[in-house]
C-alpha positions as CSV (number, residue, x, y, z in Angstrom):
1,X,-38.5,28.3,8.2
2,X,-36.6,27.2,4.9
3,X,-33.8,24.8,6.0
4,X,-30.2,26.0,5.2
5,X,-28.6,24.5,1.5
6,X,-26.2,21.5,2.6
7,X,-22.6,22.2,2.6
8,X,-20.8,22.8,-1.2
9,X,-18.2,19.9,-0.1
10,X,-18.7,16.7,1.5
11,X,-15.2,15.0,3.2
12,X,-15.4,11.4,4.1
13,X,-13.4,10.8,6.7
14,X,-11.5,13.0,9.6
15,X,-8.5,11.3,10.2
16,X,-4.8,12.1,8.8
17,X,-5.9,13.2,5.2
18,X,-9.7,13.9,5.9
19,X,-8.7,16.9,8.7
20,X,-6.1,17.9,6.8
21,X,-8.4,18.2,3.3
22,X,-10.5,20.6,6.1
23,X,-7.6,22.5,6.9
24,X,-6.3,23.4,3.1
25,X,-10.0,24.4,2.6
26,X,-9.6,27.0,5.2
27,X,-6.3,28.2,4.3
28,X,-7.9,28.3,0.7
29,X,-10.5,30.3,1.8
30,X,-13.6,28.0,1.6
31,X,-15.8,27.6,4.6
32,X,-18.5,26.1,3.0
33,X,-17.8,22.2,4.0
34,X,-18.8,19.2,6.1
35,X,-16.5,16.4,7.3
36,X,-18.0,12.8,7.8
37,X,-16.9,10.0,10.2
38,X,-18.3,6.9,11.8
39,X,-15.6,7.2,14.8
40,X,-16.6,9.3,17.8
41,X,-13.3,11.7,17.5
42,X,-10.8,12.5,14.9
43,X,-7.3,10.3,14.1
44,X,-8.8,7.6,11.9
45,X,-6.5,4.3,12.3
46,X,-4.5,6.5,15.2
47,X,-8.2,6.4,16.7
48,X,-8.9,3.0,15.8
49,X,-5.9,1.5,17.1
50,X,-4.8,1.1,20.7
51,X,-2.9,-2.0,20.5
52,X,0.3,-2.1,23.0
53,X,3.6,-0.4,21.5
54,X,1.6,1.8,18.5
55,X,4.4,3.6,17.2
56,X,4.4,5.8,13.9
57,X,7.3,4.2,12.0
58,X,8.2,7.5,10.4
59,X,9.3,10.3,12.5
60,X,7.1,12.4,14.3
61,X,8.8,15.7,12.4
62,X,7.5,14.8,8.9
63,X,4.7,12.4,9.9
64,X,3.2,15.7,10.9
65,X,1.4,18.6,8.3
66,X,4.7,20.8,6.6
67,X,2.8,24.3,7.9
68,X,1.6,23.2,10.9
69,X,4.4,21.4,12.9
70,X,4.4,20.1,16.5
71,X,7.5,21.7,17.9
72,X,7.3,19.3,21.3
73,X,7.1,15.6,20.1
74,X,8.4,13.7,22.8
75,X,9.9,11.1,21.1
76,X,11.9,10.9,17.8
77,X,8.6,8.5,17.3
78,X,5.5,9.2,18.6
79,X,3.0,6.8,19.8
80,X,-0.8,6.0,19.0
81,X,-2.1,8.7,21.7
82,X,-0.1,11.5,20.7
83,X,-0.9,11.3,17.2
84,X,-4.3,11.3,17.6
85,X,-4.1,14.4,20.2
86,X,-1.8,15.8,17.5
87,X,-4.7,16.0,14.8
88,X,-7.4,16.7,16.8
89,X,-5.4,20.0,18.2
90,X,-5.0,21.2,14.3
91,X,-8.8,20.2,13.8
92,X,-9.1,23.0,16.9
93,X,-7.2,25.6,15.8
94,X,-8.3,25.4,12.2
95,X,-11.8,25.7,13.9
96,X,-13.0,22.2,12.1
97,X,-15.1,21.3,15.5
98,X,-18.6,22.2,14.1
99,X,-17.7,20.7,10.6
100,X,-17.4,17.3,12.4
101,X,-20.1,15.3,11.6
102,X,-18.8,12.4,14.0
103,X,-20.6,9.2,14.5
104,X,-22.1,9.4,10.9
105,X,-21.3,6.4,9.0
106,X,-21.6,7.2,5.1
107,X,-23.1,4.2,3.0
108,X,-23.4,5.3,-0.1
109,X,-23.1,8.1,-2.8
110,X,-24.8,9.0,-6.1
111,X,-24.1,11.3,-8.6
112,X,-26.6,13.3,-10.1
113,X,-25.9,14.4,-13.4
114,X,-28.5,16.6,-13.7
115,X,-28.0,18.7,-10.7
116,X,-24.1,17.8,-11.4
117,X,-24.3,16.9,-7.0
118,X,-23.4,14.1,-5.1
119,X,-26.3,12.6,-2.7
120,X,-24.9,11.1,0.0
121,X,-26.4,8.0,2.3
122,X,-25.9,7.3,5.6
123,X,-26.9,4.5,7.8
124,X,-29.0,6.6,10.0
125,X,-30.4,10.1,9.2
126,X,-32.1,11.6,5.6
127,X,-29.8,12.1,2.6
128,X,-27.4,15.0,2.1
129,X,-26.4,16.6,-1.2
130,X,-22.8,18.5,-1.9
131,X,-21.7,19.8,-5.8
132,X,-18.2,18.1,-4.6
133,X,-17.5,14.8,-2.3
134,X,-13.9,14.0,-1.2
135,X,-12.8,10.3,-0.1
136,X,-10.0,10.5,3.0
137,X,-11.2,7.2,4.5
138,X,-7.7,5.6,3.9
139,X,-7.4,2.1,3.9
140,X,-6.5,0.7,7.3
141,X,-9.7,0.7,8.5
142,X,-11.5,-2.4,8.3
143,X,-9.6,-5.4,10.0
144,X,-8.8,-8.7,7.9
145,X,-8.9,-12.3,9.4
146,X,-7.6,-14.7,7.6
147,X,-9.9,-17.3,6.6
148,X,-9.4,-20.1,8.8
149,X,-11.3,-22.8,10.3
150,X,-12.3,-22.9,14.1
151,X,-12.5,-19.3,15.1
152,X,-16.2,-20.4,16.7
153,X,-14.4,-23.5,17.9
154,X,-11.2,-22.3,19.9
155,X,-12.4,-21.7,23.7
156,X,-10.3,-19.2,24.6
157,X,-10.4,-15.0,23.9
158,X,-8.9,-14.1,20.2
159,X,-9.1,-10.6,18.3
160,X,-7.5,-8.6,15.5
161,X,-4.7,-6.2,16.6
162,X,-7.2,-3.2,15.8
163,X,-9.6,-4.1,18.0
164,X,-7.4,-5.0,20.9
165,X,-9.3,-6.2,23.9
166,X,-8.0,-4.5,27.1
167,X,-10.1,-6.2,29.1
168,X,-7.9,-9.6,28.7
169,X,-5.0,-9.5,31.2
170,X,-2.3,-11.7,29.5
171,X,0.2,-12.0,32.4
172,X,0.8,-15.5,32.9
173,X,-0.8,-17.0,29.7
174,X,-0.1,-18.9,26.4
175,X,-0.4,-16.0,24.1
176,X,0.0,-16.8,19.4
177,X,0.5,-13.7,17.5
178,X,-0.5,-14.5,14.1
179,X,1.8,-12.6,11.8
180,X,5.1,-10.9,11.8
181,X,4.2,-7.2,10.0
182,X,4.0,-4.0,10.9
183,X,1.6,-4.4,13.9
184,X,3.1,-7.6,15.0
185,X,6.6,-6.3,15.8
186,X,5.3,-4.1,17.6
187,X,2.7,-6.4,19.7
188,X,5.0,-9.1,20.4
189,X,7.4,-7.6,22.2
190,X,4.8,-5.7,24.6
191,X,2.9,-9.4,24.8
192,X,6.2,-10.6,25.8
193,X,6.6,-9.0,29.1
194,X,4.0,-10.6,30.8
195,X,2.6,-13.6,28.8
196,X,3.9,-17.5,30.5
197,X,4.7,-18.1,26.4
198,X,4.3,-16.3,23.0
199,X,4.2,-17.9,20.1
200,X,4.8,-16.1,16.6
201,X,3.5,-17.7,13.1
202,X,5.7,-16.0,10.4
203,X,4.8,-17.5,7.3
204,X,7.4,-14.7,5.6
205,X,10.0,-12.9,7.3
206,X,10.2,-9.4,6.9
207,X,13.2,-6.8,6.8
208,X,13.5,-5.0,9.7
209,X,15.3,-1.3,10.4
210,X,16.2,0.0,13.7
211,X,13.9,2.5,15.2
212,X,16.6,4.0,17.3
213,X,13.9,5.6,18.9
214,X,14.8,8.3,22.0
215,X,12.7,11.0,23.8
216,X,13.8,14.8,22.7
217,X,14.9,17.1,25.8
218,X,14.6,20.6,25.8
219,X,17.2,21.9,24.1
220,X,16.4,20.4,21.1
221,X,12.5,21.8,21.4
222,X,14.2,25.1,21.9
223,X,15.7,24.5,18.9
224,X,12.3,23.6,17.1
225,X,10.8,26.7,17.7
226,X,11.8,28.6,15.4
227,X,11.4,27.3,11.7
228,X,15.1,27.7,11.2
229,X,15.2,25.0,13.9
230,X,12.7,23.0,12.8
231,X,14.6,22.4,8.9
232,X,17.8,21.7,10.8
233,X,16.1,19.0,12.4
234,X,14.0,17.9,9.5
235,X,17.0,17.9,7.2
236,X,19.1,14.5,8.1
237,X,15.2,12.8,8.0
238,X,15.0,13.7,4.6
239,X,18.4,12.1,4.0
240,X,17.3,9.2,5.5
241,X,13.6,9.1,3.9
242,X,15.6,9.1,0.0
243,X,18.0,5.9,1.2
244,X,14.7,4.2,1.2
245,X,14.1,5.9,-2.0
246,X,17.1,4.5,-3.9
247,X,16.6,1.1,-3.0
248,X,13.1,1.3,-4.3
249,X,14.7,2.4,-7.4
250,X,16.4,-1.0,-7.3
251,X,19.6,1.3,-7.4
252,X,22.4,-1.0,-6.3
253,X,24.2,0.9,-3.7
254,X,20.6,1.9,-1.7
255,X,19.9,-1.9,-1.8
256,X,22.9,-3.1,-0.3
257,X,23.5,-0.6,2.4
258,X,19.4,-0.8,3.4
259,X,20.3,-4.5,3.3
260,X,23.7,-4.1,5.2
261,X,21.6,-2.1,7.8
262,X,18.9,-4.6,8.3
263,X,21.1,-7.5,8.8
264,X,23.3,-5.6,11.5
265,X,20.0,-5.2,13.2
266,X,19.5,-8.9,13.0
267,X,22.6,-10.5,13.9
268,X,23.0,-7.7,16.5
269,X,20.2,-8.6,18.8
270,X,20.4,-12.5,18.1
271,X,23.1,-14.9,18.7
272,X,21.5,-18.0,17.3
273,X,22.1,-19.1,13.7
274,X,19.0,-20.9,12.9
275,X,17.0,-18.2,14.6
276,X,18.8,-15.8,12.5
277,X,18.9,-17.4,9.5
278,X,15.0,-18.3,9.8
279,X,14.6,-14.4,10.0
280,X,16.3,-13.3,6.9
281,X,14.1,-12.5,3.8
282,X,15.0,-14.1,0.6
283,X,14.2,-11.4,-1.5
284,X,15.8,-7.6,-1.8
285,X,14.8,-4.9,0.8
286,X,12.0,-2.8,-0.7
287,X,10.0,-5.8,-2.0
288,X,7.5,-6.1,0.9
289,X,6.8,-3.1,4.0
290,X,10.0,-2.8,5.2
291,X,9.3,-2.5,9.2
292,X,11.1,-0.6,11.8
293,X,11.6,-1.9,15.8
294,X,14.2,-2.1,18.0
295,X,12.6,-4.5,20.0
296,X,10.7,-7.3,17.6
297,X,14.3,-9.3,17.1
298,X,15.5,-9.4,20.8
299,X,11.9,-10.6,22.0
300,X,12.1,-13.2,19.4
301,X,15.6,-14.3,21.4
302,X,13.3,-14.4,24.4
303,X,13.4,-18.3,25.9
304,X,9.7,-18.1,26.4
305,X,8.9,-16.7,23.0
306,X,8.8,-19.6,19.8
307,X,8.9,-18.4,16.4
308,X,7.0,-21.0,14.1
309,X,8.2,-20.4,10.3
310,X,4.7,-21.5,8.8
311,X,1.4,-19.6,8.5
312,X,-1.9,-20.8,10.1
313,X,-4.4,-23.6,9.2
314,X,-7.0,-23.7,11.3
315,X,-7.7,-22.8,15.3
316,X,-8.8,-26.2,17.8
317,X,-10.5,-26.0,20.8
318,X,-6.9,-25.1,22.6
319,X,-4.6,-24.9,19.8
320,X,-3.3,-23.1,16.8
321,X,-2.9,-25.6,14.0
322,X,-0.3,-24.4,11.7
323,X,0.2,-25.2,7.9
324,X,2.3,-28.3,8.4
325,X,0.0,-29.9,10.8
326,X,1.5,-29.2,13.8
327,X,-0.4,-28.1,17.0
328,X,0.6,-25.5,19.5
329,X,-1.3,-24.9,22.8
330,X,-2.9,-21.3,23.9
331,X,-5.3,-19.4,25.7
332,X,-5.4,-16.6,23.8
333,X,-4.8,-15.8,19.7
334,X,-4.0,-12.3,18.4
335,X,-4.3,-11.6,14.8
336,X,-1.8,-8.8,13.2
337,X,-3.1,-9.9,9.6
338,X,-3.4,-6.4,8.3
339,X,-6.4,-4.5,6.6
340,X,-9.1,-4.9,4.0
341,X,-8.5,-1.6,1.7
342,X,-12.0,-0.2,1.4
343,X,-13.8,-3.3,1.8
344,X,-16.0,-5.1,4.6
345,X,-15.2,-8.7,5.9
346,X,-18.3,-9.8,3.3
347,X,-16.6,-8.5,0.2
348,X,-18.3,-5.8,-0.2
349,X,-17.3,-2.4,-0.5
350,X,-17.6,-0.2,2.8
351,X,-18.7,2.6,0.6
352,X,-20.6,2.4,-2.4
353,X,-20.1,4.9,-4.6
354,X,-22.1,5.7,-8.0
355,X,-21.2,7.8,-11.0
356,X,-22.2,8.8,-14.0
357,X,-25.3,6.2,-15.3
358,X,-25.4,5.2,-12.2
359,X,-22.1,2.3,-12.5
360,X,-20.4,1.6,-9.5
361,X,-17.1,2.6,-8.4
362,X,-15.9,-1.2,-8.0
363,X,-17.5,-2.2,-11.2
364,X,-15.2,0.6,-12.8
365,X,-12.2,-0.5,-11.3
366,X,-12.8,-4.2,-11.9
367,X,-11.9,-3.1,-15.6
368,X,-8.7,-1.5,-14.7
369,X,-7.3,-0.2,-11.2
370,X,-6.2,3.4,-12.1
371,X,-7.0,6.9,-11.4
372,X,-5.7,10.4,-12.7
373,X,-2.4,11.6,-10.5
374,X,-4.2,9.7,-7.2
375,X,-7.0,12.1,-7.1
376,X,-9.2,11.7,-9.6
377,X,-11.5,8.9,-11.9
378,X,-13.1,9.2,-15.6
379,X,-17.4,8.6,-15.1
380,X,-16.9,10.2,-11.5
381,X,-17.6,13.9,-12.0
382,X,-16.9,16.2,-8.5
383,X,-15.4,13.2,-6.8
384,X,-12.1,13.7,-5.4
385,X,-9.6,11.2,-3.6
386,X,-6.7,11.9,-1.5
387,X,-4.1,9.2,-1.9
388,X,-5.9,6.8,-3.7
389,X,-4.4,4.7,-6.7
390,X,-1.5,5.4,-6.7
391,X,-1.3,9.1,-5.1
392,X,1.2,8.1,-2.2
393,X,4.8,8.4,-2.7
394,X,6.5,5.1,-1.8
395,X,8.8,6.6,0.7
396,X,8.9,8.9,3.6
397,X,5.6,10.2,5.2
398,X,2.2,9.5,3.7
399,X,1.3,13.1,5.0
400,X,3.3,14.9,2.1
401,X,1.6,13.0,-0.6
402,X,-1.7,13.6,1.5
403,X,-0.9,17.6,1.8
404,X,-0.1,17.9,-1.6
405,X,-3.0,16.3,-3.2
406,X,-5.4,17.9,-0.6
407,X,-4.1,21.5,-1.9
408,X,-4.7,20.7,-5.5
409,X,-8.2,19.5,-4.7
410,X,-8.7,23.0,-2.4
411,X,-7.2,24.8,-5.7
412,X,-10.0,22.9,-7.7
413,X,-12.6,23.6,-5.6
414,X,-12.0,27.2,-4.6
415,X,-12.3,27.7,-8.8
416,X,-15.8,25.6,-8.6
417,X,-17.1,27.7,-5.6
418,X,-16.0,31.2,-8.2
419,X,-18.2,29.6,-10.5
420,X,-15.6,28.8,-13.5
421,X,-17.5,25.2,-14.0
422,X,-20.2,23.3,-12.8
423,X,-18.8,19.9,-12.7
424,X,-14.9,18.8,-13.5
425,X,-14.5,15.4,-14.8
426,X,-10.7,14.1,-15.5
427,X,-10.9,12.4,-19.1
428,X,-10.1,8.9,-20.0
429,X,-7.2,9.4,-22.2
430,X,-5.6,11.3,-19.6
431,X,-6.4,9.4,-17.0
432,X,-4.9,6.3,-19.4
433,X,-2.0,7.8,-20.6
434,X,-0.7,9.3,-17.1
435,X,-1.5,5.4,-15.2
436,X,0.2,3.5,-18.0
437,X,3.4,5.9,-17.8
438,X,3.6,5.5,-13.9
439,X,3.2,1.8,-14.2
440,X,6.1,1.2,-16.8
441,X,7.9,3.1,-13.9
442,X,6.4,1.0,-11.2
443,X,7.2,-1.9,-13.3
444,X,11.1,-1.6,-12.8
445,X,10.9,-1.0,-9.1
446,X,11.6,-3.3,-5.9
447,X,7.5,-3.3,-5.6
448,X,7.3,-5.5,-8.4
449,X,9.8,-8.1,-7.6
450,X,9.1,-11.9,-6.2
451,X,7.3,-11.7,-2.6
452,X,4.1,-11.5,-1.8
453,X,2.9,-8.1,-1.3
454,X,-0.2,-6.0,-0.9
455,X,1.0,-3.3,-3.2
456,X,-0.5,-5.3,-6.8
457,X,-3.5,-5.8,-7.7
458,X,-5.0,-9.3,-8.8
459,X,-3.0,-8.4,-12.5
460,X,-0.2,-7.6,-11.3
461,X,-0.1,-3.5,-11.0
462,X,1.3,-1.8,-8.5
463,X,-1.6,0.6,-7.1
464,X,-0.3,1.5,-4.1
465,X,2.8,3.8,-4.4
466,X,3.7,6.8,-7.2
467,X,7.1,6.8,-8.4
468,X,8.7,9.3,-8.0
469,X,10.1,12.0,-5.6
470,X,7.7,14.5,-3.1
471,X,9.4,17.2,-5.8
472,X,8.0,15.9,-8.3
473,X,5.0,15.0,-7.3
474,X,4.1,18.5,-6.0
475,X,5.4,20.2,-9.4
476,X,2.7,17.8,-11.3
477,X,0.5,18.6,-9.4
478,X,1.3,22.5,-9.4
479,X,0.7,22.3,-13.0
480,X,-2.9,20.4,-13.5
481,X,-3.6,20.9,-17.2
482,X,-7.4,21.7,-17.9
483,X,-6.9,19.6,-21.2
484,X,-7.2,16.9,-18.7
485,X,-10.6,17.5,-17.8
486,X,-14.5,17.8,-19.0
487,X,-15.0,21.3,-17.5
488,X,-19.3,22.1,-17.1
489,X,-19.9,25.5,-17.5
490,X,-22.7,26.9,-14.8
């Protein structure tokens, strides 16, 4: 019997963006697709991550796909496990099961200009072929240690927030959270109910909003029921989404009052001046992550919690060394030190991916980090990204960007499965004259001001964010212009 032609399109990835690029293939009428992942399940990081306190610091209403909403969040923010039950019941009723491919870890990818495909490599398994290959994998995915001495040395249990070991009962022990980001203000105060001490390295302090977090009863799911409801409640989000938005636009009046909101949420849960004053960034909200808790500052006022003000040297048998030289007894060390985007703890890529005469994806970008709107690269024919260089919007949820992009690659492929071209291939000029316009944006925004940050790139350009507004990125993307592109006829 004649085995079946492998699947027109290739997804790597089912997490946030990867279901959801599965769901506007459906809804664009294309059923002829496969979705990789090494995971066992859907959810990506919401997957990956089970640390204590995992909260979504966006609200649940737009951290959540615009046509498909969950009309009974519990809480204003949702944790870790109702995230990930949240994607996996869309990947159900968009019938994306049996286009799982789960437990498959991708290793590499080819294109072949020839048969204008992709061949795809896995670690196990033969090789797979699809005309079109999308990239969801995100980039919190890969766990970054800093590079210390002594890990091998220090006798007690340590581990990275994202692969938090459950089996390590902290009550009663000396616990140092290294870090004081967007995982850390949420582990510390979790660590801090049952740990003898805790002890935080902040080597930079961080602005930090209220959550303000509450559970929603049932009036207000009534409410959401109905999509009347549902934009009533969205609206006042939005609001609060674009104050961000202004003081990323270094506007004066957004700065001060996201400024003016983050100190109240200092000085309100601390009383003591040095503590307070050790906490308060010295650069302008909007230059790093600005973080969201309402319960990092008054565990930090805890009498058995020590904040140390310098980042980490090296780890002794029973002590975290810190910058300065001084040492500070634990048992146990938890690392909240972030992510390697894309990369493995080696250096090397988790994905290698090969275009046109065969050059390499990093080799490419080691010339210049850009890409065409956040989805597409000049030499990579068929190849498709959803939110990469600079395809997120800065503010708000990273699911608008995702759900907008993902609908212009469904548009894009829908026209290649009609057969109007047999490969698509943005152009250099385009891709060059679109990157160099956003980054004389970027250039003039809070991203680019004096604190360290993992939004530039080793020259200095800000990859991470787009500039503008949701609007206007969905009208730019609306209006793709084919003069953009090498378009293969069949």
């Amino acid at each position: 019997m004649q085995q079946a032609p492998d699947p027109m399109i290739g997804v790597l990835g089912a997490g946030i963006s990867g279901v959801l690029m599965g769901m506007q293939l459906r809804r664009a009428g294309i059923e002829d697709f496969v979705i990789y992942d090494k995971q066992p399940d859907v959810g990506g990081t919401w997957l990956r991550n089970t640390y204590p306190g995992l909260h979504c610091d966006i609200p649940s209403l737009l951290y959540s796909y615009s046509f498909e909403h969950n009309p009974k969040w519990s809480t204003v923010y949702a944790g870790q496990a109702e995230i990930q039950a949240y994607v996996r019941a869309c990947a159900q009723k968009y019938g994306l099961i049996d286009r799982l491919r789960m437990g498959t870890e991708v290793e590499a990818a080819r294109y072949d200009e020839d048969g204008a495909q992709w061949t795809v490599e896995f670690s196990q398994g033969p090789t797979r072929t699809h005309r079109m290959l999308v990239s969801a994998t995100g980039g919190l995915s890969d766990a970054r240690l800093p590079r210390i001495d002594g890990l091998k040395t220090f006798r007690g249990p340590w581990w990275h927030s994202a692969d938090w070991r459950h089996d390590v009962d902290l009550a009663g022990l000396r616990v140092a959270v290294v870090g004081s980001a967007a995982s850390a203000v949420q582990v510390v105060p979790e660590v801090a109910k049952t740990a003898a001490q805790v002890v935080v390295f902040s080597r930079t302090p961080n602005w930090v909003m209220p959550r303000n977090n509450r559970s929603y009863d049932e009036d207000e799911w009534s409410v959401m029921q109905t999509p009347q409801g549902l934009r009533q409640a969205r609206r006042p989000l939005y609001r609060d989404a674009l104050r961000w938005y202004r003081a990323f636009r270094k506007e004066a009046t957004g700065t001060a009052e996201l400024r003016q909101i983050c100190l109240a949420n200092l000085t309100g849960s601390l009383d003591d001046p040095e503590l307070v004053a050790a906490l308060t960034p010295d650069y302008e909200p909007g230059c790093k992550r600005i973080l969201v808790s309402d319960e990092y500052y008054p565990a930090l006022g805890l009498d058995h919690v020590v904040l140390v003000t310098q980042g980490v040297a090296a780890l002794s048998e029973d002590a975290v060394v810190a910058a300065d030289g001084s040492h500070h007894q634990v048992d146990v060390v938890i690392f909240c030190t972030g992510y390697r985007l894309g990369g493995r703890a080696d250096g090397s890529p988790a994905l290698e991916v090969y275009g046109r005469a065969g050059r390499r994806l990093v080799d490419h970008l080691a010339d210049k980090v850009e890409a065409y709107r956040g989805i597409a690269l000049p030499g990579f024919p068929n190849y498709f990204t959803v939110c990469g260089i600079n395809g997120t919007v800065g503010y708000g949820s990273v699911t608008a960007s995702a759900e907008l992009q993902t609908e212009a690659i469904a548009s894009l492929a829908r026209r290649m499965s009609r057969g109007e071209f047999r490969s698509i291939e943005v152009r250099n000029d385009a891709t060059s004259r679109w990157s160099d316009a956003v980054q004389q944006e970027l250039s003039q925004m809070s991203w680019s001001g004096r604190c360290p940050n993992f939004y530039r790139d080793a020259k200095g350009r800000i990859v991470s964010f787009f500039p503008g507004t949701v609007g206007r990125m969905r009208r730019e993307l609306r209006a793709l212009d084919d003069a953009d592109f090498v378009l293969e006829a069949p």
